[in-house]
C-alpha positions, 0 to 999 in steps of 0.5 A: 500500500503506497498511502494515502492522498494526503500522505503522498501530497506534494509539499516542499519537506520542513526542516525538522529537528528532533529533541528527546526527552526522557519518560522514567520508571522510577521504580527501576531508574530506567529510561522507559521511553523517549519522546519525540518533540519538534524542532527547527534546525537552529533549535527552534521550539515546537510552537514556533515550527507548528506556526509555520504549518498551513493546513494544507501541509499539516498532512506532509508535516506528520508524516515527516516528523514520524520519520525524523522522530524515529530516524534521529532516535536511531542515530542517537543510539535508541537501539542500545537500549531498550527504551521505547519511542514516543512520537506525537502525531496529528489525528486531524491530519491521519485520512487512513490509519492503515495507509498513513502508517506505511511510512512509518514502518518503512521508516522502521524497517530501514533502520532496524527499530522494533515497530512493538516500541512504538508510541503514538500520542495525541493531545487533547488540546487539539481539537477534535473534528471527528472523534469517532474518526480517532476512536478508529485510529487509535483501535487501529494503531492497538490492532496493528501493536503500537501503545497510544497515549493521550497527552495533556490530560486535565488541559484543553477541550475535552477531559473525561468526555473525550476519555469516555469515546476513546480509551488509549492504552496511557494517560499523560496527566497534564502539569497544571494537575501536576504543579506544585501537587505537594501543597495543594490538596485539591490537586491531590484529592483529583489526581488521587482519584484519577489514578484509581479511575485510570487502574480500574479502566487498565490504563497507565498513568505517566506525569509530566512536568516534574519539575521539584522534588516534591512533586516528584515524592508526592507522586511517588508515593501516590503510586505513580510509576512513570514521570516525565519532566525537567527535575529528571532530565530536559530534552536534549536536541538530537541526543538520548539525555540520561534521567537523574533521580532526586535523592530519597528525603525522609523529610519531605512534606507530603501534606496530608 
């Protein structure tokens, strides 16, 4: 299958970098993932690369960004370890989920990385014109044996609605949840919640945007396993940081 319309659109390539960040399991201390995160050339952020992508070329855009997210990956050296891959897409921009994949798996298969490490995130704070549409995607990506993941849970135009008509495998709770969580309650009480809703549904729970060792202990000992953020590593560009854990503190406050 050679793809889509939209993925053979003809369109002028971008130049893209990639920067990689760390996703820990902190029970163990080992890199669980990295994902994938946009960026010009001369280390341009993500937003302001996105600006520069008209709708007619959002499609072009996606697939190109596959392929330098696992391209890049491999040069970098993802292969000596074992740590999957995360890669952000636009489900606005996927036609056919089964065509709009071709690319990527001949993008893999060049370079020798396992399609079974591959992640495919979403954020919710892309609108969605057509859930029932991304609902498709997402059981497609499931058939075919990627892991999905919902991104900036907590932010953006759904929340638990939108979790409602399309389960991913992982939950990324956004960091406003996150921020400064060990001396708010509320937010405690929430994520606590949350956590028990996402264990009785099978579905892991990563936090993103640590950022302080105490939100790195309070999550913790709330039971969650993965955490993302700048306390542990910041994405390096074109490169595979390495994740320092903060050091145990006994006498962390961990408000009641």
């Amino acid at each position: 299958m050679s793809g889509c319309e939209g993925c053979r659109g003809a369109a002028e390539p971008f130049e893209l970098a990639m920067a990689y960040q760390p996703i820990v399991d902190v029970q163990t201390g080992d890199v669980w993932a990295y994902e994938a995160l946009v960026r010009g050339i001369h280390g341009e952020s993500a937003a302001e690369v996105l600006a520069r992508v008209t709708p007619q070329a959002r499609y072009a855009f996606d697939q190109q960004c596959r392929v330098a997210a696992i391209t890049h990956a491999v040069a970098a050296g993802i292969l000596d370890t074992g740590a999957r891959l995360s890669i952000n897409f636009l489900p606005n921009a996927v036609y056919s989920p089964v065509a709009c994949i071709q690319l990527t798996l001949k993008t893999a298969a060049a370079v020798g990385f396992p399609t079974k490490r591959l992640i495919f995130e979403f954020t919710e704070n892309e609108e969605m014109t057509d859930t029932g549409h991304v609902a498709n995607i997402i059981d497609t990506y499931r058939r075919m044996g990627f892991a999905t993941a919902l991104d900036d849970f907590g932010a953006g135009h759904a929340g638990l609605s939108l979790l409602a008509r399309l389960q991913t495998d992982i939950v990324k709770l956004d960091m406003e949840l996150i921020r400064n969580i060990d001396t708010s309650m509320p937010r405690r009480m929430i994520v606590e919640g949350l956590l028990g809703m996402f264990a009785r549904m099978g579905i892991t729970v990563l936090a993103e945007g640590i950022e302080t060792p105490g939100e790195y202990e309070t999550l913790r000992a709330m039971g969650v396993r993965y955490m993302q953020g700048y306390l542990l590593a910041r994405p390096a560009l074109m490169a595979l940081p390495r994740p320092v854990l903060p050091p145990a503190s006994a006498s962390a406050a961990v408000a009641a």
